[in-house]
C-alpha positions, 0 to 999 in steps of 0.5 A: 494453511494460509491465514490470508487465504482464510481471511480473503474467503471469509470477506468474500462470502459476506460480501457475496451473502451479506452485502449491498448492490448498487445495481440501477444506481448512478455509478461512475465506473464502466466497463469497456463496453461501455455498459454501468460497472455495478458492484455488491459492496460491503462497508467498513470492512476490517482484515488484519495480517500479523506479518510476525507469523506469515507473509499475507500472500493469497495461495488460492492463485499467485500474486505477483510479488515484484510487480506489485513490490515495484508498484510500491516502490513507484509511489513511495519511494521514487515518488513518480506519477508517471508510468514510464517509471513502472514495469507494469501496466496497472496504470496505463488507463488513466494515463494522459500522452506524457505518461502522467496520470496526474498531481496523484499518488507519488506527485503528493508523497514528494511534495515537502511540507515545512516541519518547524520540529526537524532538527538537524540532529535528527536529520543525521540520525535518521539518513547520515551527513548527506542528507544535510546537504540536500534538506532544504532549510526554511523559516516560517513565522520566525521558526527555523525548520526543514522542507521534508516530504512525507516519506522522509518524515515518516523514516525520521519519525520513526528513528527519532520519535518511534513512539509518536503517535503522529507518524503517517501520510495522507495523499487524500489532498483536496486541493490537488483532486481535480488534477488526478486522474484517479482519486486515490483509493489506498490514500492514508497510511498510520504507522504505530510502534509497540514492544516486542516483550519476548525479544525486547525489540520494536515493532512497526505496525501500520494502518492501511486506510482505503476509500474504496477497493476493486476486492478481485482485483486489488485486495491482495495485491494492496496487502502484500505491497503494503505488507513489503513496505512494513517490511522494508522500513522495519529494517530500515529503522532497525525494528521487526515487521508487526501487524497490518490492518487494512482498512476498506471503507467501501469493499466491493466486487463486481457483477462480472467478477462474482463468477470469478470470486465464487470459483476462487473461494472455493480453492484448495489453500496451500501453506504460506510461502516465506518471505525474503528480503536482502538484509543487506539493504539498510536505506530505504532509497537503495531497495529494489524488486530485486531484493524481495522473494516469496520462497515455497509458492505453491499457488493454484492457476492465475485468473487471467484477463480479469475485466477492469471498470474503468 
């Protein structure tokens, strides 16, 4: 049976048995009613996936694999912030008349920071002679570096430097908070590489860090688009998909969700389905939804209309 599926029932139940309610507490979501979004919540909540053994989409009902895939895609690798740019409608209630919703997400991932520690060597390793083209040089306080975003940084870290221990991203910008018309919720992500000793190759791990999670409604959907995303720069970076560990500071689920969560977990489990991604796709930049499957998905029914606190 799914390990997901074990994982997710298990989290749910100490949520449910063991966790706090913020029920007559001031809280900022509602629902469309406008009545107070009250949750029981768990804090610190850790889940780790071992993609090496099975791809971590829940069997108890269908993710859906490419919408979630093209969310992903949205933020990291066109680095919108626009829902005009996304298939799904995931982000349509806190979008403003332009479609924007905000300087959030994708706005920080494209924003380029100076790296005084770029080299032009790198560069090529990491994404050919092209990208020397468009790769902004910059001198700062008498360094000569390069204007990279965060994502770049990510991929020539991991070709040139795969044993840092500094590769990650942060879009948890304080800076930019009262222009986002959602504070990021999945804000950081810590990438680590170890050794596969049996197959001598490299293995990416990540670090999914989350300030706080709507469990019905987003947790496997976060898990298997990040899960997609390790997938992808593995392949990219020439290494095997290794752990994910989703870290959840504030795991919640709603008081008009608990009839819902309850049902759910009490599912039959259904093996896990196999992942495919075309393995002809060697730039990060080049993937679609179109190049990732989830074969022999057996699921039970989709919960539909699941209410959002807005």
């Amino acid at each position: 049976m799914s390990k997901a599926d074990k994982i997710f029932k298990e989290m749910c139940r100490d949520i449910i048995e063991n966790g706090t309610s913020t029920e007559g507490e001031k809280v900022r979501p509602k629902w469309e009613d406008g009545t107070p979004a009250y949750t029981i919540k768990k804090f610190g909540v850790c889940n780790r996936y071992d993609l090496s053994e099975e791809f971590p989409a829940l069997t108890l009902r269908r993710t859906a694999i490419k919408s979630c895939t093209n969310e992903m895609l949205w933020i990291w690798q066109q680095k919108s912030n626009n829902i005009h740019d996304l298939k799904s409608t995931v982000w349509d209630e806190w979008a403003d008349e332009s479609g924007s919703i905000g300087k959030a997400y994708g706005y920080q991932l494209k924003k380029k920071h100076f790296y005084a520690d770029i080299n032009k060597n790198g560069l090529v390793q990491a994404f050919g002679v092209s990208y020397i083209n468009h790769a902004e040089e910059a001198e700062k306080n008498g360094k000569t570096g390069y204007l990279m975003d965060q994502v770049d940084r990510v991929i020539y870290d991991l070709k040139n430097n795969p044993f840092s221990r500094r590769i990650m991203t942060n879009i948890y910008n304080h800076e930019d908070l009262s222009e986002m018309h959602l504070y990021p919720c999945a804000y950081s992500m810590t990438f680590n590489v170890t050794e596969n000793k049996d197959t001598g190759k490299l293995k990416l791990n990540g670090v999914l860090n989350q300030r706080s999670q709507d469990i019905l409604a987003a947790n496997n959907w976060n898990v298997c688009q990040y899960s997609v995303l390790l997938y992808m720069l593995a392949q990219v970076c020439d290494m095997e998909p290794g752990e994910l560990v989703h870290m959840i500071a504030d795991a919640h689920i709603y008081d008009r969700h608990i009839p819902l969560v309850k049902e759910l977990i009490e599912r039959e489990e259904h093996p896990a389905p196999e992942f495919w991604l075309n393995p002809d796709i060697h730039d990060f930049y080049q993937f679609t939804d179109k190049d990732i499957a989830l074969n022999n998905y057996v699921t039970g029914e989709q919960i539909k209309d699941i209410p959002i606190a807005v």
